[in-house]
N, CA, C and O atoms as a GROMACS GRO file, in nm:
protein
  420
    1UNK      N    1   0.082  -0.119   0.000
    1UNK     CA    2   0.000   0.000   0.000
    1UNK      C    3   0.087   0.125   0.000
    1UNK      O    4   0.075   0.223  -0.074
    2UNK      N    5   0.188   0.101   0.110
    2UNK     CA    6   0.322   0.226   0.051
    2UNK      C    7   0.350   0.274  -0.022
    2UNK      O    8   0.352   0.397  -0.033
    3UNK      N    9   0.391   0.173  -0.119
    3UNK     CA   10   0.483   0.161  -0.249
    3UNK      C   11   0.357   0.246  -0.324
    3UNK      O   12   0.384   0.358  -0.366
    4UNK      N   13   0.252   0.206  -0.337
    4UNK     CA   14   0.162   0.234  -0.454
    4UNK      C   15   0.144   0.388  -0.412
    4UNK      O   16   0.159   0.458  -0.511
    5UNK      N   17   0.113   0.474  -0.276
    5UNK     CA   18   0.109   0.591  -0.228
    5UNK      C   19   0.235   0.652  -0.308
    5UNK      O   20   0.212   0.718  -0.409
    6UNK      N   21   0.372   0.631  -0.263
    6UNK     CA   22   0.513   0.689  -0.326
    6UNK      C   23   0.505   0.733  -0.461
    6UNK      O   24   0.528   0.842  -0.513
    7UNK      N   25   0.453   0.586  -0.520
    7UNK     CA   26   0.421   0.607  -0.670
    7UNK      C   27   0.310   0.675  -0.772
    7UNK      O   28   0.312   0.703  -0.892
    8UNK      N   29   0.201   0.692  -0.658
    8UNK     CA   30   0.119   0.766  -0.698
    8UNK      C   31   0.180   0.938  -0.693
    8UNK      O   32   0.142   1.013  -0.783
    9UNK      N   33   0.281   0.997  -0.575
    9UNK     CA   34   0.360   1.102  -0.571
    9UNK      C   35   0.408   1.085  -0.646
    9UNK      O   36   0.375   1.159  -0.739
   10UNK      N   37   0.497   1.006  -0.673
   10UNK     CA   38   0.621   1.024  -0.794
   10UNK      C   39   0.584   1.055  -0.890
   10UNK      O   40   0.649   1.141  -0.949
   11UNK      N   41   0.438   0.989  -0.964
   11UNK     CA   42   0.375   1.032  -1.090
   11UNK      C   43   0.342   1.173  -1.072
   11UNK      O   44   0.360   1.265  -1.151
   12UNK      N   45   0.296   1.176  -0.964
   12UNK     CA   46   0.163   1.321  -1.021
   12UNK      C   47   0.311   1.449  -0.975
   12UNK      O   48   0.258   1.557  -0.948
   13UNK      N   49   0.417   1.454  -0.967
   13UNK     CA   50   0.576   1.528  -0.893
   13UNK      C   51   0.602   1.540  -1.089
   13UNK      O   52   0.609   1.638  -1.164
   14UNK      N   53   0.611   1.372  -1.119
   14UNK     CA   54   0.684   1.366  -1.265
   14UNK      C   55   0.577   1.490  -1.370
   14UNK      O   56   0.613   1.589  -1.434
   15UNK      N   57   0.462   1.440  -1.352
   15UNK     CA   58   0.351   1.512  -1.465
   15UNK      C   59   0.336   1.636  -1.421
   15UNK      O   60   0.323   1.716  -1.514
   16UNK      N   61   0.333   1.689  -1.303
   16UNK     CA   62   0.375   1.854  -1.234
   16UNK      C   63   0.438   1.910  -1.334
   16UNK      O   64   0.396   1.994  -1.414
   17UNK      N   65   0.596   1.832  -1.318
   17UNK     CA   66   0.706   1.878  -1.391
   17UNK      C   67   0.716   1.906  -1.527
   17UNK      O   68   0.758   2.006  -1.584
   18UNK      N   69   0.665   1.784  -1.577
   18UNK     CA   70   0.680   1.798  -1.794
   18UNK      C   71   0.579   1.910  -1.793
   18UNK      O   72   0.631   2.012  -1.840
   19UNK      N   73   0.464   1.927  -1.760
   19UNK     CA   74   0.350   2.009  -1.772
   19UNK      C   75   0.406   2.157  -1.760
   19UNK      O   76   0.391   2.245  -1.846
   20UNK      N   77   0.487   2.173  -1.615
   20UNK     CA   78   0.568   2.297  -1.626
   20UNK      C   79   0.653   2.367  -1.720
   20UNK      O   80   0.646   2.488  -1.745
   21UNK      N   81   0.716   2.302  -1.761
   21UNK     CA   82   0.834   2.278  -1.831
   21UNK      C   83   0.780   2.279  -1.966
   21UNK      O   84   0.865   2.321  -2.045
   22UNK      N   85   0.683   2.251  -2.015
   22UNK     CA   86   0.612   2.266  -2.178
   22UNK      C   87   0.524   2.408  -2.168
   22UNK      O   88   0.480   2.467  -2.267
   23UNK      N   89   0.506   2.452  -2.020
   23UNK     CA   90   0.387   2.573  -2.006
   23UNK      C   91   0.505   2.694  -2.070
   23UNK      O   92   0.494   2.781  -2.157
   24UNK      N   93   0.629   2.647  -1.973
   24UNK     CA   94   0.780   2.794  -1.901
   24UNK      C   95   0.845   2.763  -2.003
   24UNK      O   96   0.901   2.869  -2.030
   25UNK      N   97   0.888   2.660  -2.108
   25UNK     CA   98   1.008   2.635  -2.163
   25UNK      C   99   0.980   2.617  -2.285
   25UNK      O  100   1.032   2.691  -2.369
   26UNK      N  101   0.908   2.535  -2.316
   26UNK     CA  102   0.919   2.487  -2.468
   26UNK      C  103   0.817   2.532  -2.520
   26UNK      O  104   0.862   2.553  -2.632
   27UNK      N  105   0.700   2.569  -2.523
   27UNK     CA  106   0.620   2.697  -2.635
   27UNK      C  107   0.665   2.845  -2.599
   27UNK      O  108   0.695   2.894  -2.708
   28UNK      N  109   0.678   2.907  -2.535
   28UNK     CA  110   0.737   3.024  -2.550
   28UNK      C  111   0.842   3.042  -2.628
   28UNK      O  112   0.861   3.151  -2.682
   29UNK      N  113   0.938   2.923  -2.648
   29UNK     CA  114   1.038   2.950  -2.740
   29UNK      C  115   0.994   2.855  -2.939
   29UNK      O  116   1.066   2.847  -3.038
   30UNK      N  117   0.882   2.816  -2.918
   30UNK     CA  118   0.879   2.738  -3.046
   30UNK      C  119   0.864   2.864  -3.159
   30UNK      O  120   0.880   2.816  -3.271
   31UNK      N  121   0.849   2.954  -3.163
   31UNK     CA  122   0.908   3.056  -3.249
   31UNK      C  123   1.008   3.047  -3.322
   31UNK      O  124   1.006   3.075  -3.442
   32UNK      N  125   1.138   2.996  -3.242
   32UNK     CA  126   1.282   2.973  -3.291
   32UNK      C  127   1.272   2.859  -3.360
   32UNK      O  128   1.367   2.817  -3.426
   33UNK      N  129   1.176   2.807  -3.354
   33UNK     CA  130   1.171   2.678  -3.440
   33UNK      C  131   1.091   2.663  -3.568
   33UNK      O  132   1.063   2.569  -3.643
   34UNK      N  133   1.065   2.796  -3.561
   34UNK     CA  134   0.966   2.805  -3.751
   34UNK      C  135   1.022   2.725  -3.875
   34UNK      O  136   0.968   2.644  -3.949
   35UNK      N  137   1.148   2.774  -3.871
   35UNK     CA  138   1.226   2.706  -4.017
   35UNK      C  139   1.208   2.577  -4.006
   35UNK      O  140   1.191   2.516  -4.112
   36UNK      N  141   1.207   2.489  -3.856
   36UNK     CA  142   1.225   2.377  -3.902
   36UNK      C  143   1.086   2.310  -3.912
   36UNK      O  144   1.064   2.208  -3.978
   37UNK      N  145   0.975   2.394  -3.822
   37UNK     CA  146   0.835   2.350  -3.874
   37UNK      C  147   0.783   2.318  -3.937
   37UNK      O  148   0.718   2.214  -3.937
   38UNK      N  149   0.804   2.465  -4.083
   38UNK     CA  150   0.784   2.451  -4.178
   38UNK      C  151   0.822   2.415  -4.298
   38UNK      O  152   0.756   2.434  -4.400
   39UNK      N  153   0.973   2.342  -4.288
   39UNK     CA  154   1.026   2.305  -4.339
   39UNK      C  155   0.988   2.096  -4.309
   39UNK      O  156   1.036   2.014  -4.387
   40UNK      N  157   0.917   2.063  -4.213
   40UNK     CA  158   0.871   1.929  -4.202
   40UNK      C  159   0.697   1.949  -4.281
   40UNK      O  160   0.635   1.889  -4.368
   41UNK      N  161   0.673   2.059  -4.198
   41UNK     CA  162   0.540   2.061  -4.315
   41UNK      C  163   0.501   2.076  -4.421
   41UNK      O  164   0.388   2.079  -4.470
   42UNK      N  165   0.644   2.090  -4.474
   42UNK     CA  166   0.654   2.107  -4.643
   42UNK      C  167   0.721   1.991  -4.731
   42UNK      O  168   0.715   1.959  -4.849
   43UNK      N  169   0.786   1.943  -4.621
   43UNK     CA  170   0.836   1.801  -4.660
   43UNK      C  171   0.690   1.676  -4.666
   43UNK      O  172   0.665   1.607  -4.765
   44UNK      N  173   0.594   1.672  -4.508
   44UNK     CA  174   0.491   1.649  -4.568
   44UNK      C  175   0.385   1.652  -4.657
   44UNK      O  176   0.341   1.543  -4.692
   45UNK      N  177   0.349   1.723  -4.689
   45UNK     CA  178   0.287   1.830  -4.796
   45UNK      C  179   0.336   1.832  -4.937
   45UNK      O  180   0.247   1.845  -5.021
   46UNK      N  181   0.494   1.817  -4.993
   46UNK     CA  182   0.491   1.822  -5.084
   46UNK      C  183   0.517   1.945  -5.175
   46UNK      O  184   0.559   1.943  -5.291
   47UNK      N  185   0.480   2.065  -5.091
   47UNK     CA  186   0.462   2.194  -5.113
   47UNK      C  187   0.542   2.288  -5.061
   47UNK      O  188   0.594   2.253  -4.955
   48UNK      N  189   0.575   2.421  -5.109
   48UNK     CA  190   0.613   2.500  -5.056
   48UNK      C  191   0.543   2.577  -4.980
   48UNK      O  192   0.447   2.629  -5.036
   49UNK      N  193   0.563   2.606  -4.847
   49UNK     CA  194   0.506   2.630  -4.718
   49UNK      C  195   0.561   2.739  -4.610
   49UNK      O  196   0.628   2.697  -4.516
   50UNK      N  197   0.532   2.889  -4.623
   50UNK     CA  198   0.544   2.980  -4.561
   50UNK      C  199   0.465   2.994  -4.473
   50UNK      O  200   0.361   2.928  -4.477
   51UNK      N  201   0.495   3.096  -4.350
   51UNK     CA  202   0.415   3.166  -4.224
   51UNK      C  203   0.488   3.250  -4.195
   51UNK      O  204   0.606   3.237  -4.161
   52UNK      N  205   0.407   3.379  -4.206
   52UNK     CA  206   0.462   3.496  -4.151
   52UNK      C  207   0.517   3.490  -3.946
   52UNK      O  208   0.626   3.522  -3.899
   53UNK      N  209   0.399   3.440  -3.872
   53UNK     CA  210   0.424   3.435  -3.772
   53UNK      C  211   0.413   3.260  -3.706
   53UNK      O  212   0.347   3.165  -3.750
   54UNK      N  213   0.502   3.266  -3.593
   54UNK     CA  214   0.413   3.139  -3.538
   54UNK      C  215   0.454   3.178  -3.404
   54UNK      O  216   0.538   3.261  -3.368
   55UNK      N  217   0.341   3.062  -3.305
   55UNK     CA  218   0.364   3.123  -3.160
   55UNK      C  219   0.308   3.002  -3.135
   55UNK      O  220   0.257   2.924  -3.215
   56UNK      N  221   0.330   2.986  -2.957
   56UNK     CA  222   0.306   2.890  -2.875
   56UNK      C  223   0.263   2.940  -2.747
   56UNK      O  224   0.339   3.024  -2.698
   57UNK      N  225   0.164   2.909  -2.681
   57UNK     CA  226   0.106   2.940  -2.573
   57UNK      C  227   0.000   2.817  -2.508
   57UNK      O  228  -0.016   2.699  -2.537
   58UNK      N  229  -0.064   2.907  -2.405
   58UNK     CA  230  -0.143   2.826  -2.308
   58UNK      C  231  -0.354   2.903  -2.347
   58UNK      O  232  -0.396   3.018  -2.330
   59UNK      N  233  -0.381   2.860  -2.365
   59UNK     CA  234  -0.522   2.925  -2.292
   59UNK      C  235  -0.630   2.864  -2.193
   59UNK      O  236  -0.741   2.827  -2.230
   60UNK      N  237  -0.590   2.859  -2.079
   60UNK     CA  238  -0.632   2.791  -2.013
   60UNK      C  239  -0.537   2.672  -1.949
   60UNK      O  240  -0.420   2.668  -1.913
   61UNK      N  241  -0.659   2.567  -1.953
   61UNK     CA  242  -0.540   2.456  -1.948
   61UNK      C  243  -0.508   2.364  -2.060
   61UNK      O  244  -0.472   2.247  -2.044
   62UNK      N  245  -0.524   2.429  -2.190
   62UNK     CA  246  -0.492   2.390  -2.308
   62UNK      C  247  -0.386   2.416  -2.394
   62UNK      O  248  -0.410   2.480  -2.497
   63UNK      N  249  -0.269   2.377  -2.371
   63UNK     CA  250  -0.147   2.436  -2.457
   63UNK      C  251  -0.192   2.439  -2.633
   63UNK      O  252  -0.249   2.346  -2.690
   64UNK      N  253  -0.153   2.562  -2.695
   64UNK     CA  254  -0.191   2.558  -2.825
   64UNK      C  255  -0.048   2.605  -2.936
   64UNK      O  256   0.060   2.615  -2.877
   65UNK      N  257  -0.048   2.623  -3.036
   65UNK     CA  258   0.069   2.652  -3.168
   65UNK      C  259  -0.015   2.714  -3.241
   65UNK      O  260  -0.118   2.661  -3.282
   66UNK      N  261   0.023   2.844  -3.269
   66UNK     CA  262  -0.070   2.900  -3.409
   66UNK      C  263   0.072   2.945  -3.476
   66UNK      O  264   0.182   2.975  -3.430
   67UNK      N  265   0.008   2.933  -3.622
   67UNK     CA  266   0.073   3.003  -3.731
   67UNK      C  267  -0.015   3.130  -3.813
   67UNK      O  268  -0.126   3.098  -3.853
   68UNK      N  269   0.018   3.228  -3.830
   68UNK     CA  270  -0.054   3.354  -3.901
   68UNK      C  271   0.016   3.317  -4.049
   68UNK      O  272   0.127   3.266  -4.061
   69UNK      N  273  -0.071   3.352  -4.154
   69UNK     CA  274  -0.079   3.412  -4.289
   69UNK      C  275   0.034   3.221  -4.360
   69UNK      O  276   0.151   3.200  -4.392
   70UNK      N  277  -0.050   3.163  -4.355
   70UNK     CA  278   0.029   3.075  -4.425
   70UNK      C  279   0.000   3.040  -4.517
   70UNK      O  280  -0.121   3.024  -4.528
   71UNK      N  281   0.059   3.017  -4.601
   71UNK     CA  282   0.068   3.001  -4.740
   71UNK      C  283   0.107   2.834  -4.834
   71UNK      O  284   0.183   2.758  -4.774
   72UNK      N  285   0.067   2.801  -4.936
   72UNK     CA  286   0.097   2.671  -4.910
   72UNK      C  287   0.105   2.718  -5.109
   72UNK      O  288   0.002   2.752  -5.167
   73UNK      N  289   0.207   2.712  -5.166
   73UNK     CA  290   0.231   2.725  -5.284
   73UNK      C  291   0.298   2.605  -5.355
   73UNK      O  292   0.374   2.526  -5.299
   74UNK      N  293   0.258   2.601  -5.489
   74UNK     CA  294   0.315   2.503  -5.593
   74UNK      C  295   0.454   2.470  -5.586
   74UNK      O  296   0.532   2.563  -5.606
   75UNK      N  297   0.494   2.372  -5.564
   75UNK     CA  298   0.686   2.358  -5.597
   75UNK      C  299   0.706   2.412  -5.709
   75UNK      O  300   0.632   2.456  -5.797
   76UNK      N  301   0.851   2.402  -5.690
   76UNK     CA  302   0.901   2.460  -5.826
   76UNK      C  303   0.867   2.384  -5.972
   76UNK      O  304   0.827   2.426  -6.080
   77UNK      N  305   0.896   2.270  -5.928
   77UNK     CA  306   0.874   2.145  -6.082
   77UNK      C  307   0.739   2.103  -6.073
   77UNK      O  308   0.715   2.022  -5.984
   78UNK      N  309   0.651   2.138  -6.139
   78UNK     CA  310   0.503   2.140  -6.099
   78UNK      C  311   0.539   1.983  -6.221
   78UNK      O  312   0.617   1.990  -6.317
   79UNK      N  313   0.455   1.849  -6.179
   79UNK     CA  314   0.505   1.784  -6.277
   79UNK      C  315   0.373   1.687  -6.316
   79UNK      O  316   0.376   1.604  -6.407
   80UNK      N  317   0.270   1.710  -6.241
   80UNK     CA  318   0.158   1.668  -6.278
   80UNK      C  319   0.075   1.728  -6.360
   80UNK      O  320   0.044   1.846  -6.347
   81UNK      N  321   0.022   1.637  -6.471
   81UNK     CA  322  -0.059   1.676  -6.598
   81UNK      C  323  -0.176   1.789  -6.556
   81UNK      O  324  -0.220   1.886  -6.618
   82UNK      N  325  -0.211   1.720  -6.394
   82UNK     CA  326  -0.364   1.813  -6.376
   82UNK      C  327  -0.347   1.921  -6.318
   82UNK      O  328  -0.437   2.003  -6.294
   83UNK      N  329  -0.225   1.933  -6.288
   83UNK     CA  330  -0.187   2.112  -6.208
   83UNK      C  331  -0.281   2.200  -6.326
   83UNK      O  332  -0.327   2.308  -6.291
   84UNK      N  333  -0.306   2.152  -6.461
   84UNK     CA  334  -0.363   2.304  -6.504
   84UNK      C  335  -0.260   2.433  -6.564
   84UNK      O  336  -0.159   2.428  -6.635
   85UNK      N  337  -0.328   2.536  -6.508
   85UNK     CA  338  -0.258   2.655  -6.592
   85UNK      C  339  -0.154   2.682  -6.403
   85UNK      O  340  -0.067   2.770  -6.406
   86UNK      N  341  -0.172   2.614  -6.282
   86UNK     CA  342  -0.057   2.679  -6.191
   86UNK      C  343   0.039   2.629  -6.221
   86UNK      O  344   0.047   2.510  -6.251
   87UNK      N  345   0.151   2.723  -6.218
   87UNK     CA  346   0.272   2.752  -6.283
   87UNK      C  347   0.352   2.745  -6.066
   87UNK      O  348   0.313   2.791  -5.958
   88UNK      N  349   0.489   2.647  -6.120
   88UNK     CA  350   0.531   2.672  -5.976
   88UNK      C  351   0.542   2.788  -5.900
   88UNK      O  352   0.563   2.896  -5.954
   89UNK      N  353   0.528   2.774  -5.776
   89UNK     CA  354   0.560   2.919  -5.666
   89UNK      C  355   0.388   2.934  -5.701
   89UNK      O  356   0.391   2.822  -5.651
   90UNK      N  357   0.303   2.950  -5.722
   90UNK     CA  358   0.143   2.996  -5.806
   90UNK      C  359   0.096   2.951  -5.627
   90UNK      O  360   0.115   2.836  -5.587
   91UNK      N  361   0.030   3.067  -5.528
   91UNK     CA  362  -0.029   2.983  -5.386
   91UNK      C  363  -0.147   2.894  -5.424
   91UNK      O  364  -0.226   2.940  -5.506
   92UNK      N  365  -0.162   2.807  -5.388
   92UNK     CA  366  -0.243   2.682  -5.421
   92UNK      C  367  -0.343   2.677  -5.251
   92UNK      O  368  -0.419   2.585  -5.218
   93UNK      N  369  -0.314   2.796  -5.172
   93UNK     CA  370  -0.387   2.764  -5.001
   93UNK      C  371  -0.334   2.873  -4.973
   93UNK      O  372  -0.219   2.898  -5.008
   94UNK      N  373  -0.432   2.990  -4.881
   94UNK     CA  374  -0.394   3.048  -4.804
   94UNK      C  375  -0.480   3.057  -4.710
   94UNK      O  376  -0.600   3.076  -4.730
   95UNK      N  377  -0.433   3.045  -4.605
   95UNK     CA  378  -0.479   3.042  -4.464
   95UNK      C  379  -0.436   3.134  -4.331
   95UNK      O  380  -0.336   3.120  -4.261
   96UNK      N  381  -0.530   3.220  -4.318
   96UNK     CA  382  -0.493   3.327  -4.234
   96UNK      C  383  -0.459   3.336  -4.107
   96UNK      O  384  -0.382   3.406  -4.041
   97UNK      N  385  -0.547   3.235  -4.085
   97UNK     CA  386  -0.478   3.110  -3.910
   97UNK      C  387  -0.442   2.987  -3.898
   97UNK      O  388  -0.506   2.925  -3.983
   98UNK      N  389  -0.373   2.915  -3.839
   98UNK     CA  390  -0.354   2.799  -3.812
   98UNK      C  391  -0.353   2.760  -3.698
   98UNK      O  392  -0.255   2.793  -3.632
   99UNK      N  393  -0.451   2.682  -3.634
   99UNK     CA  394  -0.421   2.668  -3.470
   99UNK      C  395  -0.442   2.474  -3.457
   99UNK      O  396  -0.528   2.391  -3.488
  100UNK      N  397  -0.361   2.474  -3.417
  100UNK     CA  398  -0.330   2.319  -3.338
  100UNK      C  399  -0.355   2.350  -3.144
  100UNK      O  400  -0.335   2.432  -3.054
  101UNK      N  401  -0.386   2.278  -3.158
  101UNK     CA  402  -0.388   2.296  -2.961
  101UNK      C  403  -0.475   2.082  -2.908
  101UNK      O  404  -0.551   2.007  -2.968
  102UNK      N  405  -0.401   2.071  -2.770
  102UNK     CA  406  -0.434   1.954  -2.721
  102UNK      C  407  -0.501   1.954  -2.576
  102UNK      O  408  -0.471   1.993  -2.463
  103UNK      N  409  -0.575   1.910  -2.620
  103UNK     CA  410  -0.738   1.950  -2.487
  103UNK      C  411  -0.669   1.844  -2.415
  103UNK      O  412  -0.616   1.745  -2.466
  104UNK      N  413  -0.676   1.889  -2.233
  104UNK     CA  414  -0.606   1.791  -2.165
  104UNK      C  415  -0.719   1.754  -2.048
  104UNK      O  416  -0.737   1.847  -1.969
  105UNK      N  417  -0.785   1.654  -2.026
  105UNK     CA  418  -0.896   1.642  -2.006
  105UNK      C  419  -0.843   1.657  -1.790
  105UNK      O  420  -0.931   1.651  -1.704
   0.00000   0.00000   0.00000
């Protein structure tokens, strides 16, 4: 019955901590990490993939990531028959917000 008390501290000490530490540390700075954001979301995608801004925060008890003014344009070697008349770089998506966020129940 000990052991399981300790461990029930130790968890809810451990999840305190990451929770802190993602609130104080790691979205306040995911800013610095645009290039490589959008540089995976363009690798997914396929596309060339700009954002003027991006940010990381809390509202509530919901940590969230937005991106402002993003853009999602033709590659350069457009090489499919059905692209049509877009010509590479041509924006193919623009999206004025982007919000990701993870509801923590």
């Amino acid at each position: 019955m000990r052991t399981a008390f300790w461990f029930a501290v130790a968890f809810g000490i451990f999840l305190a901590a990451g929770l802190a530490t993602l609130k104080y540390v790691v979205l306040p700075k995911v800013g610095e990490y645009q290039g490589e954001i959008l540089a995976r979301v363009s690798e997914a995608s396929g596309m060339d993939v700009s954002a003027k801004h991006l940010r990381g925060g809390w509202s509530g008890f919901t940590p969230f990531v937005e991106m402002e003014e993003v853009l999602f344009r033709e590659p350069a070697k457009v090489t499919s028959p059905s692209s049509g008349d877009r010509t590479g770089g041509a924006i193919a998506l623009s999206l004025p917000l982007v919000r990701a966020a993870v509801s923590i129940p």
